[in-house]
N, C-alpha and C positions, 0 to 999 in steps of 0.2 A: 723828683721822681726819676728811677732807673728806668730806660728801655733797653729791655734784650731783643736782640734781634732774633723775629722771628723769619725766616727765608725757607725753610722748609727742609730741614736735615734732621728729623729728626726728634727725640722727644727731652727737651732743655726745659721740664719742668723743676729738677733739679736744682738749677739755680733759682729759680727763682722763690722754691722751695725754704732754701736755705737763706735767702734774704727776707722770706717770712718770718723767720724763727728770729731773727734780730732785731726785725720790728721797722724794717727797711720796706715804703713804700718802689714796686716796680712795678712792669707792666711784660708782658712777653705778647709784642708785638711785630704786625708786617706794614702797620701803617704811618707814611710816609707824615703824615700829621702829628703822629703820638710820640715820633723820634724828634722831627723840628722841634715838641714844648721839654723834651728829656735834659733837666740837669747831668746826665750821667748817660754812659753806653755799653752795655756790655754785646762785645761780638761771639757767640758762641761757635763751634766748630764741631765736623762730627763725621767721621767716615776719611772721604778721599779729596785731596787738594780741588782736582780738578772739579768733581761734583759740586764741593762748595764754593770754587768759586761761581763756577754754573748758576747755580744757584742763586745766586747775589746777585750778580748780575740779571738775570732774568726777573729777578723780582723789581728791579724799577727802583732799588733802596740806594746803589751805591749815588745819585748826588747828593741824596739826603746826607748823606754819611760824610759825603766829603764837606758838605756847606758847613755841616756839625764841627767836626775836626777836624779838618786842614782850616778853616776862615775863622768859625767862630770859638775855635779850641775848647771845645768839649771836653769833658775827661772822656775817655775810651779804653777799657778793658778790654783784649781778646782772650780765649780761650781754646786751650788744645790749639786746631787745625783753624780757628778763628785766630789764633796769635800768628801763626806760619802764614797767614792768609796777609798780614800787615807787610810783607817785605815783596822782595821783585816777581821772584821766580821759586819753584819746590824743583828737586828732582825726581819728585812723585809724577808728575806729570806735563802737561804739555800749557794749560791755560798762565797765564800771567796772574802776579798776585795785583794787589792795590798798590804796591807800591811808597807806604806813606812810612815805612823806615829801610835804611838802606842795609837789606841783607838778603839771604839765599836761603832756602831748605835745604838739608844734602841729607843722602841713608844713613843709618848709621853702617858702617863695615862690618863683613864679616869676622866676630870675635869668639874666639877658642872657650868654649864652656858658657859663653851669653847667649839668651834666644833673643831674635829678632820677630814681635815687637818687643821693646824695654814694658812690660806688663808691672804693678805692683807702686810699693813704697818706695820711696827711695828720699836721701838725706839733700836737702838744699842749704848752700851759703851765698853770704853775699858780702862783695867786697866790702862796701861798706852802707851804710843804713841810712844816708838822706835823703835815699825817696820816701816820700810818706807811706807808701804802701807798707813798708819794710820798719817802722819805726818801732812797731809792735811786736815784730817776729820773733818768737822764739828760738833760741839760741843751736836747740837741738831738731828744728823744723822739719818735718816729715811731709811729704805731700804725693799722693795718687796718680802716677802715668801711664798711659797706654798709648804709647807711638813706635813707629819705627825711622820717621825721620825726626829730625833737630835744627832749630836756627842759627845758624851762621851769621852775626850782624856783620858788618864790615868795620864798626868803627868799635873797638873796644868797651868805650864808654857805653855804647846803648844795653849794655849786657848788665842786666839787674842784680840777676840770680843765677848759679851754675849748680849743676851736677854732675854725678858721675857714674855711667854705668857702662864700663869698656873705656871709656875716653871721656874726656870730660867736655859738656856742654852748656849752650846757654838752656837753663832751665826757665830763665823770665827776663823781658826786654825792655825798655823803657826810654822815653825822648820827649819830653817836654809832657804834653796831654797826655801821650799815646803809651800804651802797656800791655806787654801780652805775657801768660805765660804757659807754658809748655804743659806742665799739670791741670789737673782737674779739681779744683777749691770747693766745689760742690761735694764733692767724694772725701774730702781728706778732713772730716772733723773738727777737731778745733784748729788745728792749724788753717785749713781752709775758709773757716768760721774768721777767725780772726783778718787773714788778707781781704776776704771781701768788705769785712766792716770797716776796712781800713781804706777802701777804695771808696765804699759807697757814705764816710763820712771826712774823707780827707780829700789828697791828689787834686 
């Protein structure tokens, strides 16, 4: 069984939606019991750094999260603002992140003929495809963003997936259990179709 975290940002009936249609048992939950029996974790994201970390933390979830993934190495998906939410610090705001890969949020810059947020489609690659997530991916992979900042991991390797829009970024991040990525899988069809099956029967 999947648990999505439910902490209160919002309406993430989407994913869990979409792990309907696959035939994917999950649960979109806030309780601290229903995460301890979860093979699998998806962290959702939605709005502002700061709020959702707020939020997480006020919810009484992060030891849960941490016994899960840092001790007993859950797999762990983040998403959107729930993937930025896995590294230290955003330059969105002032709260700290969790901490559990070693990277930073930063803006994107100001660029000549780009809006700020990066809104829409946009093309992702990957260096190379050993993660399981990735084994599946199609070649020309399209997937659904709306952000104005981006992860910065510190160490090369934890960089799954990149894009580009102005500069080139990590699009998706990865470290042993732990996965996030910048796009929204719920939103991007089969391409997104396909990453989540690949999490929630792989990684």
């Amino acid at each position: 069984m999947i648990a999505i975290v439910d902490y209160d940002i919002g309406n993430i009936a989407a994913v869990s939606n979409m792990l309907m249609r696959l035939g994917i048992r999950s649960v979109v939950t806030s309780s601290a019991q229903e995460i301890e029996q979860a093979h699998k974790i998806i962290l959702p994201g939605n709005g502002s750094f700061d709020a959702c970390m707020k939020n997480l933390r006020e919810s009484g979830l992060v030891p849960v999260l941490e016994e899960k993934v840092l001790r007993q190495k859950t797999p762990l998906l983040g998403i959107c603002v729930g993937a930025q939410m896995l590294g230290a610090k955003s330059a969105e705001g002032e709260e700290s992140g969790l901490g559990w890969l070693d990277m930073q949020v930063n803006k994107f810059p100001d660029m000549d003929g780009l809006r700020v947020p990066h809104m829409g489609w946009n093309e992702v690659w990957a260096d190379n495809r050993t993660n399981p997530l990735l084994q599946n991916m199609e070649e020309d992979a399209r997937f659904y963003f709306v952000h104005s900042y981006y992860m910065e991991p510190h160490n090369p390797e934890d960089i799954m997936l990149r894009a580009k829009y102005g500069i080139e970024f990590a699009a998706g991040v990865s470290r042993g259990n732990i996965a996030g990525v910048q796009f929204h899988p719920e939103k991007s069809h089969r391409f997104g179709k396909q990453l989540l099956n690949s999490f929630a029967r792989g990684l």
